[in-house]
C-alpha positions in Angstrom: 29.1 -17.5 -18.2 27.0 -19.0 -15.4 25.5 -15.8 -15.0 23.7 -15.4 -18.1 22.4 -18.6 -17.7 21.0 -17.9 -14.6 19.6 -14.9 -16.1 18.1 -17.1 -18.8 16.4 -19.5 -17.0 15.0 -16.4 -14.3 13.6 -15.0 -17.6 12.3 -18.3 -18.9 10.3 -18.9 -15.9 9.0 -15.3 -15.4 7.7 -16.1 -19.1 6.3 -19.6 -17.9 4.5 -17.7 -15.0 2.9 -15.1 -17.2 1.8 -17.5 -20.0 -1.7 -17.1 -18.4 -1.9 -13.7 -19.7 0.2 -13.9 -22.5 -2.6 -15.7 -24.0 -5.6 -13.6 -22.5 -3.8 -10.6 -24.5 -3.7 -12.3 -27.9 -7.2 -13.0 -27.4 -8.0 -9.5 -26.8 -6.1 -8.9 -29.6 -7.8 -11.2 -31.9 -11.1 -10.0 -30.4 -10.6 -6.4 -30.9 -9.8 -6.7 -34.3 -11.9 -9.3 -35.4 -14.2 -6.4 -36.8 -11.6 -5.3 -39.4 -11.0 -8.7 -40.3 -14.7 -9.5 -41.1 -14.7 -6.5 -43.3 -11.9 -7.4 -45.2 -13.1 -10.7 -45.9 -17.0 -9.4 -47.2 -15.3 -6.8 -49.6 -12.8 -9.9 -51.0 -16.1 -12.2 -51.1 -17.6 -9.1 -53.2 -20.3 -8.2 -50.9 -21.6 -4.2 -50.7 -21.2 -1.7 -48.0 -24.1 -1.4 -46.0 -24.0 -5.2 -45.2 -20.2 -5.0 -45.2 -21.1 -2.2 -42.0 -23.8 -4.3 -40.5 -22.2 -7.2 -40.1 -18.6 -6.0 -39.1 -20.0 -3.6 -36.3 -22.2 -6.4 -35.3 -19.1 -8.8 -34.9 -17.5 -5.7 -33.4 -19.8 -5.4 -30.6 -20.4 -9.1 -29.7 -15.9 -8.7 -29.4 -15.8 -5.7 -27.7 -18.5 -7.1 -24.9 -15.9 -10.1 -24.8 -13.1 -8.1 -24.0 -14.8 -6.0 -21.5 -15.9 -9.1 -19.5 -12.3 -10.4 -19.7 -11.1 -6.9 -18.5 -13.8 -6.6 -15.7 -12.5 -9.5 -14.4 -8.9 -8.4 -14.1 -9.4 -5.1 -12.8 -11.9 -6.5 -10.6 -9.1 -8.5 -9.2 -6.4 -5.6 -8.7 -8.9 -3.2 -7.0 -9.9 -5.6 -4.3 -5.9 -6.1 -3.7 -5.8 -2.1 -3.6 -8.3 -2.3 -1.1 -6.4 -4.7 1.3 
């Protein structure tokens, strides 16, 4: 039994360590699809498709420019580690 609380509370910190990036991937998440979600809401407000198209590739972009600064960032930080 004292095992597999040991193995518990390993696992429980492991998730405590990693809550930094936990979060940085449901942003990305939310980012990414942000897009899909600003569509869905224009067609339930009742608006037409060519301003349905602008607006969710424009909130696409702006997201996708978000999530490739938080990436450049991270792999930033691995490849100077691969380098030492």
């Amino acid at each position: 039994m004292p095992s597999k609380f040991s193995w518990i509370k390993k696992e429980l910190v492991y998730i405590k360590d990693s809550f930094k990036e936990i979060v940085k991937g449901f942003v990305i998440f939310a980012l990414a699809s942000s897009g899909l979600v600003c569509a869905i809401i224009l067609r339930y407000l009742g608006y037409n498709g060519t301003e349905i198209t602008f607006f969710s590739l424009v909130i696409e972009f702006i997201s996708l420019f978000f999530c490739y600064l938080l990436l450049k960032g991270y792999l930033k930080s691995k490849e100077d580690q691969e380098k030492s």
